[in-house]
N, C-alpha and C positions, 0 to 999 in steps of 0.2 A: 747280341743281335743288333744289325744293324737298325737307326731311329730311320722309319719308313718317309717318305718325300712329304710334302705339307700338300694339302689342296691349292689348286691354282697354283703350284709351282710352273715356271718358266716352259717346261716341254709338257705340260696341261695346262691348254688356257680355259679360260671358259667358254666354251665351245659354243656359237650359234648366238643369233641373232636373241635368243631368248637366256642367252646363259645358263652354264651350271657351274656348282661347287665339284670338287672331285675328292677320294678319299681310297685309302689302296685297304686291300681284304687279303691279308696270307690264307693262300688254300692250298692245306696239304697236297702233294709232300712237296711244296715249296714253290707252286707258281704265282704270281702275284697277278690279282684280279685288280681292276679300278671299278671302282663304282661311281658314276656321274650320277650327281641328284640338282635336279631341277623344277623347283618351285614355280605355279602355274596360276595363274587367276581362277575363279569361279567359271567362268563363261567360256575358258580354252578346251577345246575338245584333241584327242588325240585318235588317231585310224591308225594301224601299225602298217606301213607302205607295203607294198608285194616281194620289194626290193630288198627288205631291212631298211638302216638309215643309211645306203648304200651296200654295205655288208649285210650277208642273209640272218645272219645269227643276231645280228647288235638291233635291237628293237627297246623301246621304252617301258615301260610296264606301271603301271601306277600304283604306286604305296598306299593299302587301306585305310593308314590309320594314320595321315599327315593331314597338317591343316595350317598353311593352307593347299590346296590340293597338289600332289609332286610325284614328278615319273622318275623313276629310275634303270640307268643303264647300265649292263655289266660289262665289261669288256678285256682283255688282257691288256696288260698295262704297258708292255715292249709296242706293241700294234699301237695304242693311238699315242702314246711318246713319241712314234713314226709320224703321226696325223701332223702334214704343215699344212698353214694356210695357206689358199692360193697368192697370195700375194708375197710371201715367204721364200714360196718354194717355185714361182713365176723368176725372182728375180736371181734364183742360180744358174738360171737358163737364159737368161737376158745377154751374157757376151757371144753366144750364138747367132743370138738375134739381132744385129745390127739396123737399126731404123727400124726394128721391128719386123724382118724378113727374113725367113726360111735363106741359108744362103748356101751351107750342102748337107745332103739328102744323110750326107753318115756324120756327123757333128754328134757328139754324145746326147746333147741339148735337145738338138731334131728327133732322134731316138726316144727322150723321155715324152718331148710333146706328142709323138705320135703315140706312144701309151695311154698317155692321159686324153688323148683326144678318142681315143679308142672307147675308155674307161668309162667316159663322160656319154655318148652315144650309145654305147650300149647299154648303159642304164637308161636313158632316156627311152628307149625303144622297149624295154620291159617294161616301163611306167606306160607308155602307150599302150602297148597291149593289154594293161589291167585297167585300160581307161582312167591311168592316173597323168596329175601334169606335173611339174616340177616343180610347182607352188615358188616359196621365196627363195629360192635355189641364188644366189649370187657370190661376187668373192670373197664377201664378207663371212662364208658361211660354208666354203666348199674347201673341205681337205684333203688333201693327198697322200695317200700312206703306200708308200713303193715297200715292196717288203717282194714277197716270191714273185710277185706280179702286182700293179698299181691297181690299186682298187681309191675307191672316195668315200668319204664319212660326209652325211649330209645330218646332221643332229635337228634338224629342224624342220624337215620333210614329214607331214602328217600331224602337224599341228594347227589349228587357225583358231581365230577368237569368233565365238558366233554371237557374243553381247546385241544387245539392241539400244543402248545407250551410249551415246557416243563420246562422253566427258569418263567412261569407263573404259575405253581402247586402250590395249597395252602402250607401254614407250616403243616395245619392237615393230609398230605401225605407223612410225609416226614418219612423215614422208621427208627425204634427203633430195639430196641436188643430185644424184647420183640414180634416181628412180628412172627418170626419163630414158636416158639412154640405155639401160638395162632391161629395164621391161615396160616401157609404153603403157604400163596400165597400172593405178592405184593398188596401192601395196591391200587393201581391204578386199580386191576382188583375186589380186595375183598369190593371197595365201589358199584359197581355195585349192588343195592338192587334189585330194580324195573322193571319189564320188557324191560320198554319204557330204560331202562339204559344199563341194560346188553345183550339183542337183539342188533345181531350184533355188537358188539364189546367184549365179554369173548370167548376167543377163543374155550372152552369147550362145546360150543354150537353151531358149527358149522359143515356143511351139513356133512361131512364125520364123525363126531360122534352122532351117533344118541342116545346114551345113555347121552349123556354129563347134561340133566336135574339131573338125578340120582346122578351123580358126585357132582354137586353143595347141592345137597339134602344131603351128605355121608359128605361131608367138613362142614357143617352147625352142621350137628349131632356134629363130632368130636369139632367145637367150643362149645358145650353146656356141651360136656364133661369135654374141658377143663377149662370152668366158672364154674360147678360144681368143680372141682380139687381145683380152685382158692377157691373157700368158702371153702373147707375142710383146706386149707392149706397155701395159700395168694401167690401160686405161681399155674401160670395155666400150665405150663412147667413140676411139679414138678413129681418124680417117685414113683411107687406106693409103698406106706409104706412094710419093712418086715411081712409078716403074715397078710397080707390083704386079701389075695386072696380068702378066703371066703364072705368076706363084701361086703354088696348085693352094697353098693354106687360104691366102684372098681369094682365089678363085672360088672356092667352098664356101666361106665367108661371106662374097657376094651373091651365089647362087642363093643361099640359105634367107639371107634378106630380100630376094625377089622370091621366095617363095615357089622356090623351083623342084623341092627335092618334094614326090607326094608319092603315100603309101599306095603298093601294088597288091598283086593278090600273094607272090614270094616276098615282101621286103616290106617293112614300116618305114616312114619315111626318113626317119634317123637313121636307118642302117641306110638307109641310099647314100647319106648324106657322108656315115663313117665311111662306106666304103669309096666314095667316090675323093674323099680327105686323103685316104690310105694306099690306092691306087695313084692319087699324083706323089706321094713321100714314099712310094714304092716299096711300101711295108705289107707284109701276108694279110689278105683279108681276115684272113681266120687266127686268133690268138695260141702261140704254140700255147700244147698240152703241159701243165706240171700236174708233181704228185700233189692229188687234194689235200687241203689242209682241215685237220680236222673240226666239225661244227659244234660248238659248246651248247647245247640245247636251253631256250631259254626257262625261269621257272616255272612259267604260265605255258606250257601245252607245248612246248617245244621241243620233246625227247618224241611226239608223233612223227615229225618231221626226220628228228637222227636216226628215229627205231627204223623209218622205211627206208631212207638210203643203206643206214649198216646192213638190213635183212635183203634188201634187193643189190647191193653190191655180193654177198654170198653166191646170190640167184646168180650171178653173171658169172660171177667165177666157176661155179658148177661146171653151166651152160660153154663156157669157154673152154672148159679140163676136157667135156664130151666132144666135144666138136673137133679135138684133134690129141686123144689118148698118147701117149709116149709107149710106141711095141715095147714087150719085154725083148731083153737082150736073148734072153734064152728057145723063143720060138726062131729058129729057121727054115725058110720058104725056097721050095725049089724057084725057076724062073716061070714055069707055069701058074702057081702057085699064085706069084704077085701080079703076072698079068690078069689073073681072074679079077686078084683083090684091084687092081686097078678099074676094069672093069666097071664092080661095083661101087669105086668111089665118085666113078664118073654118073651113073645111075646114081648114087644119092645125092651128088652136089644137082643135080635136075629134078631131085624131087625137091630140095630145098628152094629151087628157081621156082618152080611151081607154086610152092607154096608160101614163097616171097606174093609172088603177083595175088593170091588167093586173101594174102592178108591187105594188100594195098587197097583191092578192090572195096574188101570189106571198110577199111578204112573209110575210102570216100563215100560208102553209102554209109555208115556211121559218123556223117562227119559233127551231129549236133554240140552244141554245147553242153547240154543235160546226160549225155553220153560223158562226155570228157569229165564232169563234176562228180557221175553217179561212180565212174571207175577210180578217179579219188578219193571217195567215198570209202569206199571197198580198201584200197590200200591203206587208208588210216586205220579202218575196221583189224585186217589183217596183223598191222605195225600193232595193235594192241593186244591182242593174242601174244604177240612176243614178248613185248613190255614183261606184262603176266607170268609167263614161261619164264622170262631169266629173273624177274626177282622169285618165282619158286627153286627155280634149280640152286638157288645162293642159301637157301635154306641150311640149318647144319642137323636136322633130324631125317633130313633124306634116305630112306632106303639105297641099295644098288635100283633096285624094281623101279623105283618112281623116278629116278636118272633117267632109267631106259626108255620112260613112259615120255618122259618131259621131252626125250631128244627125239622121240618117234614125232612128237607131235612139232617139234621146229620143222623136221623136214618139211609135211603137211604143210606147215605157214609158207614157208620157199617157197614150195610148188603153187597157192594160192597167187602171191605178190607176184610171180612170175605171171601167173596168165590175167593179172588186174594190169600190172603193167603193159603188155601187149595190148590190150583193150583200153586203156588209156590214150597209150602212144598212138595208137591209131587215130581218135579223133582228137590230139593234140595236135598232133604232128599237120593239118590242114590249114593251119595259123588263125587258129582264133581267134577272138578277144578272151583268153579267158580270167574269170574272178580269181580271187588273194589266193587263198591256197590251193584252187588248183594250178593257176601259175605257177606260185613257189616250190611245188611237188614237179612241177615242170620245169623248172630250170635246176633242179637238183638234179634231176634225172640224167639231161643233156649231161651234164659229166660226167657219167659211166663211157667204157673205153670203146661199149660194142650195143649198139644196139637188139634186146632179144628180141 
């Protein structure tokens, strides 16, 4: 057997502003997991983001019985052996970018930065919508793992030190030359991610400014401009090239610093800002469809999460088999025959119109948010019924009889998660703000192929 990689080997660094050690785990029948463990002061609190640490599955978790206190991450070991730094993986992109300029729209280079800028906004606009900010998000700290599609590993997103003694601040607060131009605001107020962090203590947020959300929404934009900046140019500071000023990337760049792109009642204000990025590099607003990759649920409470996608991806498939049956080969229809049946398929695609509008409506007059949480609710509830079910069914003293019982009772759970979903979706689907899990039950959902 091969001798396994050493911790902090070269394609594991220690990841984030806060570092970690790393250490690989053979998990039958033969994938290799990495385990990241990073050691945390007293005073460090962790919030596990809505997002993951970028990726939905990759979240921290804290070790019971370490001291001094220590989270650990699990992850597959190909994936973040992919994770470059932005600075790493900025500079294979850099003969594109001459003076730092977009210079044509199909350059391979152009192609990845339009991924990554993609990658980068659209998480920022899920952190918005669970009223999270980007906390220490910089390049020190932002990887890139292009794999089926680019996604970011942000290892340090939902950590901050809430100490009251200030000769006890971590070294990862301790302020650079490099603070200014990246986020305008002391690294002690900018770790603030999490509600449960920056409620009650960023002062931008209190009773006499009632717009102070916005503010933090406006400072966040402007860090994504300046990470953008940093890929063009490996200085997130740097000023806009002579003769840019038509280039759709500075254009967005500069809108973003006058504080131009602001949420509607359709769009948060980062997706304004990708799509209007995406629309000048004349790339698809909408990121094409791959086959998903599968979610490793984490040890802490994270197979609720896989059990609802696995049991509501079933639901869909059902729902999609009925919706357009393959005839047998063996029934044939005179020409009378299929015009009736046409007929009738034109009568049912009109009851389905109907009762499209029937659920929209409902939708809008359910559009609360205690709506949207209490139908989450409900799906976790369901997702645990199943849990249950399939570790019985794995049993080896099972009857045929209790097979029969266990698989009657899955249908029931399908049919359940099917109409918690629909009620769900309904008051999701109105753009809420909504909290951690039911976002996260929300953006898992979005990638089913149809909505029921």
């Amino acid at each position: 057997m091969a001798t396994p990689a050493q911790p902090n080997s070269p394609n594991l660094p220690p990841f984030g502003l806060l570092k970690s050690s790393s250490s690989f785990l053979l998990i039958p029948p033969g994938n290799t997991t990495v385990k990241l463990v990073r050691p945390v002061g007293d005073s460090v609190e962790y919030v596990p983001p809505p997002t993951g640490q970028g990726i939905a599955s990759w979240v921290w978790e804290r070790d019971p019985g370490a001291n001094p206190p220590t989270f650990l991450l699990r992850a597959p070991a190909a994936d973040l052996a992919a994770a470059a730094p932005l600075a790493r993986w900025r500079g294979a992109l850099a003969p594109d970018f001459p003076n730092g300029v977009v210079q044509s729209l199909s350059a391979p280079g152009t192609k990845r930065f339009a991924a990554f800028a993609r990658a980068l906004l659209t998480l920022t606009a899920e952190l918005h919508r669970a009223k999270w900010r980007l906390g220490l998000t910089g390049p020190d700290n932002v990887y890139v793992i292009e794999r089926d599609k680019v996604s970011l590993f942000l290892p340090d997103l939902g950590f901050a030190w809430l100490g009251l003694v200030a000769t006890t601040k971590p070294n990862w607060l301790g302020a650079t030359a490099t603070d200014k131009p990246l986020w305008s605001e002391e690294r002690t107020l900018r770790q603030y991610a999490a509600p449960a962090h920056y409620e009650g203590r960023h002062p931008a947020l209190g009773a006499s400014n009632p717009a102070g959300w916005n503010e933090l929404v406006q400072q966040d934009l402007r860090v994504c401009a300046r990470l953008l900046r940093f890929a063009l140019t490996g200085d997130a500071g740097a000023a806009e090239p002579t003769g840019a000023k038509s280039n759709p990337v500075w254009r967005t760049i500069r809108d973003a610093d006058a504080g131009k792109y602001v949420a509607t009642d359709d769009a948060t204000a980062a997706e304004q800002m990708r799509d209007a990025l995406l629309t000048g590099l004349r790339e698809p607003l909408h990121e094409p469809k791959t086959d998903p990759v599968p979610v490793k649920p984490s040890r802490r409470g994270g197979w609720v999460v896989a059990a609802c996608l696995a049991v509501a991806a079933a639901v869909v498939g059902v729902v999609m088999f009925m919706k357009d049956p393959t005839p047998s080969p063996d029934v044939v229809k005179n020409d009378k025959e299929k015009e009736k049946d046409k007929e009738k398929e034109k009568e049912k695609e009109k009851d389905k119109e109907k009762e499209k509008d029937k659920e929209k409506d409902k939708g809008k007059a359910n559009s609360s948010v205690a709506d949207a949480i209490a139908a989450a609710q409900a799906i976790r509830d369901v997702a645990e019924k199943a849990r249950k079910a399939l570790e019985l069914i794995q049993r080896p003293d099972l009857t045929g009889t209790d097979k029969a019982a266990i698989n009657e009772f899955q249908k029931q759970t399908r049919a359940e998660v099917l109409a918690e979903i629909k009620k769900y979706y309904a008051a999701a689907q109105q753009g809420q703000h909504l909290p951690l899990k039911t976002q996260e039950l929300y953006t898992l959902y979005k990638q089913f192929p149809e909505t029921p």
